[in-house]
N, C-alpha and C positions, 0 to 999 in steps of 0.2 A: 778484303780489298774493296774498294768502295768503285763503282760504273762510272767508269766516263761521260755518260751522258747525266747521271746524279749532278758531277761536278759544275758541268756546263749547267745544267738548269737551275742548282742554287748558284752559279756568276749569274746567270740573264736575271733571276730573281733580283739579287743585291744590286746590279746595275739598274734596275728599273724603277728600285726601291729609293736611290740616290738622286736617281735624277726627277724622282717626285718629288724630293726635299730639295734640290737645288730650287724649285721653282719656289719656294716660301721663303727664300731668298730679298730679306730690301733691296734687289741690286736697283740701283739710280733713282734710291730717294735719296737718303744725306745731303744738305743741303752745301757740305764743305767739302768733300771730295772734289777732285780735278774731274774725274773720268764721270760722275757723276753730273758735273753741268756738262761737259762735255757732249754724254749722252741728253742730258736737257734740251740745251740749242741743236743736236744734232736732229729730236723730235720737232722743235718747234722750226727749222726750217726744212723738214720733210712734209710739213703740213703748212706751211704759207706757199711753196713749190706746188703743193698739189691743187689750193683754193685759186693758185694762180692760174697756173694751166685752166681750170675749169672754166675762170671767167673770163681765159683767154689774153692774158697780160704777159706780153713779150718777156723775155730777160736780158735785163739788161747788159752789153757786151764790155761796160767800161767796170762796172761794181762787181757782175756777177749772182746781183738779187732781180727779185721779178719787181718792176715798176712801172708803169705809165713813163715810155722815155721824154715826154712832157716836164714832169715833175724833178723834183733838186734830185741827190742822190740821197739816199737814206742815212742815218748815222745809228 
């Protein structure tokens, strides 16, 4: 009869083995996928949000994106 604790340590094994291969993973290259721009735009307004913040540039309450409330609205 095989230990129970054998079992559990080849599952953490296999589990840990998986989740090393999940990360060699293309997730959100493809350039035609949904979820893939999806997650595109969803980096590139994580990172104009944050360059905004830094140099201090309100957001705007009518758009929702960071501009100088000066300026047109973006498109």
């Amino acid at each position: 009869m095989i230990e129970p604790t054998a079992v559990v340590s080849a599952l953490a094994i296999t589990l840990f083995g998986v989740a090393a291969m999940l990360r060699l993973l293309p997730v959100g290259t493809c350039p035609e996928c949904s979820h893939c721009r999806l997650e595109r735009l969803r980096r590139e307004a994580d990172k104009e949000a944050r360059s905004a913040q830094l140099y201090g540039i309100p957001r705007c309450r009518a758009c929702g994106r960071y501009h100088d409330p000066s300026e047109d609205h973006p498109v």
